[in-house]
N, C-alpha and C positions, 0 to 999 in steps of 0.2 A: 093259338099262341097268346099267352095273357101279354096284357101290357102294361110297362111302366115308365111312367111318364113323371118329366122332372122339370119344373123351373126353376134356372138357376142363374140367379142376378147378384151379379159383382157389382160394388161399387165404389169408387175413391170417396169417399165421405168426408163433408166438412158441414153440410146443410142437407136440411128435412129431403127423405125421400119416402113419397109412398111407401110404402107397406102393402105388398101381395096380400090376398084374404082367401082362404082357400073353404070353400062351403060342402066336399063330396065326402061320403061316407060310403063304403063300400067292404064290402064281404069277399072272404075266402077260405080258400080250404088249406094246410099244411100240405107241403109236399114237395119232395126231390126233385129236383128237373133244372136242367142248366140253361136250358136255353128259355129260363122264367121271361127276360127282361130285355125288352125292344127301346128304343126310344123315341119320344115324340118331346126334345127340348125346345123352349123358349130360352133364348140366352141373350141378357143384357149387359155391358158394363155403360157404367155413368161413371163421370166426373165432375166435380165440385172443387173450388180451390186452387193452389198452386202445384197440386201435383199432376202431372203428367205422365202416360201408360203406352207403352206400345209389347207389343209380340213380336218383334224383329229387330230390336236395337237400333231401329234406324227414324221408319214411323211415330214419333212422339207425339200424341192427340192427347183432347182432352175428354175423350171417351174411343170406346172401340167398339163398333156394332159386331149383333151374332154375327153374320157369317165371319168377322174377321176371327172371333175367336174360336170358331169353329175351325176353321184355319188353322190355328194353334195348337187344337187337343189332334184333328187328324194330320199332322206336322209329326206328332211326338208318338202317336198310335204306332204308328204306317213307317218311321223314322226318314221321314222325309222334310229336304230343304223348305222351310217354310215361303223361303220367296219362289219353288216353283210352282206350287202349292194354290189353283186357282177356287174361285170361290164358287165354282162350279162342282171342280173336282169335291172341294173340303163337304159341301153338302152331299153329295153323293156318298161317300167315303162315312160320313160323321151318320146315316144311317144305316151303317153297317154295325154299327157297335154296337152292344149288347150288354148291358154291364150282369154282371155274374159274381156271387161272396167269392171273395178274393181277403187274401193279409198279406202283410209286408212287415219286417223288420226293420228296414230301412231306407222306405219310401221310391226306391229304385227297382226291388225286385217286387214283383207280386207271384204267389205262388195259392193254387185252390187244390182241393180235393181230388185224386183221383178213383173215380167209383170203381171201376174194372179193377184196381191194384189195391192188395189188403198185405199188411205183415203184421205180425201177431194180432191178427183181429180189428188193426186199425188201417184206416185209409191214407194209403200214402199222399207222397205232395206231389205235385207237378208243377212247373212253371204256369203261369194264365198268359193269358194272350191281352197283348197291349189295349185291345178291342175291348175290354170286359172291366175296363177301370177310365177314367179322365187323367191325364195329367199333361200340364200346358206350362210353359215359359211366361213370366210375367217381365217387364224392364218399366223400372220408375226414374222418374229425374224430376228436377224442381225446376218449376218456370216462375223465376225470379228476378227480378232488375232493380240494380242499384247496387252499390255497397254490399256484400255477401260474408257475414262475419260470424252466425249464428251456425252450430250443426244440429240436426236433427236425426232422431231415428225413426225409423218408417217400421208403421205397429199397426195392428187393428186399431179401430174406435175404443176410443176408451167406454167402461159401463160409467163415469163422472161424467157431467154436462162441463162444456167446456168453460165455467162458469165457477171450478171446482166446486158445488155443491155437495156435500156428503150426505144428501138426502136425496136428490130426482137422480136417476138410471138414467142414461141418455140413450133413446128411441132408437138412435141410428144403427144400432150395436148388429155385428153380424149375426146370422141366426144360418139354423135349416129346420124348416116346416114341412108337417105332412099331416096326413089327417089318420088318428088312432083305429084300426081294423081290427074286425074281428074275424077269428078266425077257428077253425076246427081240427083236429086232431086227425090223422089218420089212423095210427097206429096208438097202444097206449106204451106210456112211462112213465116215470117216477122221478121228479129232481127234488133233491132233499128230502124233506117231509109230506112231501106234494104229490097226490099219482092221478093221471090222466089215462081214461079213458077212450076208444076211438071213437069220435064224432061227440068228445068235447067243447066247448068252447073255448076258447081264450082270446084273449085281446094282446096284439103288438101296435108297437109305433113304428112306422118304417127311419122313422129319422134319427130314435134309438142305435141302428144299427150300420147310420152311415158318417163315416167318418172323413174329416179334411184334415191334409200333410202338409206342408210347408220346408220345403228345401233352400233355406239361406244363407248357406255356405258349405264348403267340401266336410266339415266337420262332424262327427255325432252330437254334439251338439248345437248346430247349425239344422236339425233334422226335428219339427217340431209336429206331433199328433195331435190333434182337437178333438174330441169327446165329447162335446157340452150335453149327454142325451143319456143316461145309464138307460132307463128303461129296465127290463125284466130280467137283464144280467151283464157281464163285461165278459172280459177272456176267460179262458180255462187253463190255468197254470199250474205247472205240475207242483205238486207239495205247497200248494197255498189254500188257506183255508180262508180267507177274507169274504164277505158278502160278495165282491165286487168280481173274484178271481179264483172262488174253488168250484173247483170243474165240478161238483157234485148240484151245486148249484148252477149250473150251468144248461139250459134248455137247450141250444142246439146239439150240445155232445149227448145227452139221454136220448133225444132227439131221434138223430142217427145210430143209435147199438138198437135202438126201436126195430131200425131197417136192419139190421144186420153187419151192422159196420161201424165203431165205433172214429170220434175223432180223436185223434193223439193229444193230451193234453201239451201245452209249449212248454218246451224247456224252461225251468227256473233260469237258467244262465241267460236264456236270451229273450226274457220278458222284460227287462228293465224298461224299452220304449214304452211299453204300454202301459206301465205302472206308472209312468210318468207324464202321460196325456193331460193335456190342457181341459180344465172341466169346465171351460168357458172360454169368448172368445175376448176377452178384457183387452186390453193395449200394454200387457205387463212383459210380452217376447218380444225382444228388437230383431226387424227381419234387416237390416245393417243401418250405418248410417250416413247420411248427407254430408261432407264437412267441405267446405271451401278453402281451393287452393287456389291461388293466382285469382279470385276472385268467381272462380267455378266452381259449382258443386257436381260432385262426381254420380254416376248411374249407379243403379243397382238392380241384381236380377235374382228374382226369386220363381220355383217351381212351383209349383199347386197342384195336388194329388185328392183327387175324389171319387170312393168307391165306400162299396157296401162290404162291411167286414165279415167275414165268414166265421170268425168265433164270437160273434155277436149273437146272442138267444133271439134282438128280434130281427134278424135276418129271416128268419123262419116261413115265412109265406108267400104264397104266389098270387099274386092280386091284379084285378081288372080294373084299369084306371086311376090310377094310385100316383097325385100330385105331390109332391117333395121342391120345398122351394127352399134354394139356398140365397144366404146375401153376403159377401165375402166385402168389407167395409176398412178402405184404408184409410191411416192418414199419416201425417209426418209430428213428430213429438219434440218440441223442445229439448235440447241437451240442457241440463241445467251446470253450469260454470264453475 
């Protein structure tokens, strides 16, 4: 069983945090197989500042250790009450999961491939199993005293130094890291002008091909996709010719007609989410905001969705040991008046 192992560090951000450094370089070979991906997660959230986090709406800290947030993704796996939810159980439970290429249209449904079923040549969908994706409740509020007259909107880190410099990036900005793999061909195929060999090489990034959701209100546009990684290709969209989104260019789909099975390009109608992915994790999406009433400012709860896209080209490999570190960095943003 290959394994793939993830750290994945949240943090409310207002001041310097470390930086993970990831030094492993590791080889693999292409290839089919669902049950690629085990987990061996480290998971931190930190807090900085006046915002405050909990997973239950009730708990408001200023940080939340793994296991609580472990808690939270097998709460939402499992669909179970998070307050009965012991941190026994959640570890137990939380290595059961398995993450496997999955997509979603709207952050709610996830749906993967199913190998056994083909119609015209293509593999049909199936729902995925809760197990084979992350997705957790987050609740923020401001711990504030005095006079409450300002609102804010609660965003990622901005890429400006809080200093508004138009020149330094600011360090703390969320990221997800992994280390670039190489990897072999099994089968040969052709994307574009490109043909591959069996027992080629090519090189993937796993971080390429993994994607964060953000659920900030009932709305579709409340429903936000992060991208910040193209790598070797994006979706395969039916009747689009873009670098980013013609399935001809498209490595995972040549991929699989390799094997015998072709993946259905997505509907033009229901590509809009994707074309619309965030290509970085800037502080330019308000996930809602702070305003005070009666001298309180109100909560807000937002979803978090993290999984490996399956119409992603570098999905493609099955790797031993293969570190992917996320950093999911909030803060709260001045309303300007």
């Amino acid at each position: 069983m290959k394994s793939f192992r993830i750290k994945l560090i949240l943090g409310l951000m207002s001041i310097a945090m470390t930086i993970t450094c990831l030094t492993t370089t590791t080889y693999a070979w292409f290839a089919r197989n669902k049950e690629a991906w085990t987990e061996d997660v480290d998971i931190e959230i930190e807090n900085y500042g006046s915002l405050l986090i909990s997973i239950d709406n009730t708990n408001f800290r200023a940080s939340i250790d793994k296991d609580d947030l472990k808690r939270a993704i097998v709460a939402k796996a499992y669909n179970l009450d998070i307050n009965s939810v012991s941190k026994e159980e959640a570890k137990t439970k939380f290595k059961e999961m398995k993450f496997k290429d999955v997509t979603t249209k709207d952050l709610v449904s996830f749906n993967t491939i199913n190998e056994k079923s083909k119609t015209d040549g293509y593999y049909d969908f199936i729902e995925a199993k809760p197990t084979s994706y992350y997705s957790f409740d987050l609740y923020f509020m401001i711990d504030a005293h005095g006079p409450k007259t300002e609102s804010f909107d609660l965003t990622f880190v901005s890429s400006k130094q809080d200093n508004n410099s138009l020149e330094e990036p600011n360090p703390l900005l969320s990221y997800i890291k992994s280390i670039p793999t190489k990897a072999r061909v099994h089968s040969g195929f052709s994307v574009g002008d490109k043909s591959f060999n069996a027992g080629d090489a090519i090189e993937v990034d796993l971080k390429n091909a993994a994607r964060i959701g953000v659920i900030h209100d009932s709305t579709s546009e409340g429903r936000t996709i992060y991208e910040p990684y193209l790598g070797l290709g994006s979706y395969a969209i039916e009747g689009e010719d873009g670098n980013s989104y013609d399935p001809k260019l498209n490595y995972m789909l040549r991929h699989l007609e390799a094997y015998g099975g072709g993946l259905r390009p997505l509907p033009k109608e229901d590509s809009e989410i994707y074309k619309n992915t965030q290509k970085n994790f800037d502080g330019n999406v308000s996930f809602g905001r702070f305003t005070p009433v009666n001298n309180e400012y109100n909560k807000l709860k937002i979803t978090v969705c993290i999984w490996l896209e399956g119409y992603d080209s570098d999905y493609l490999s099955t790797v031993d040991d293969v570190n992917m570190s996320f950093r999911l960095a909030f803060s709260k943003r001045e309303v300007a008046s």
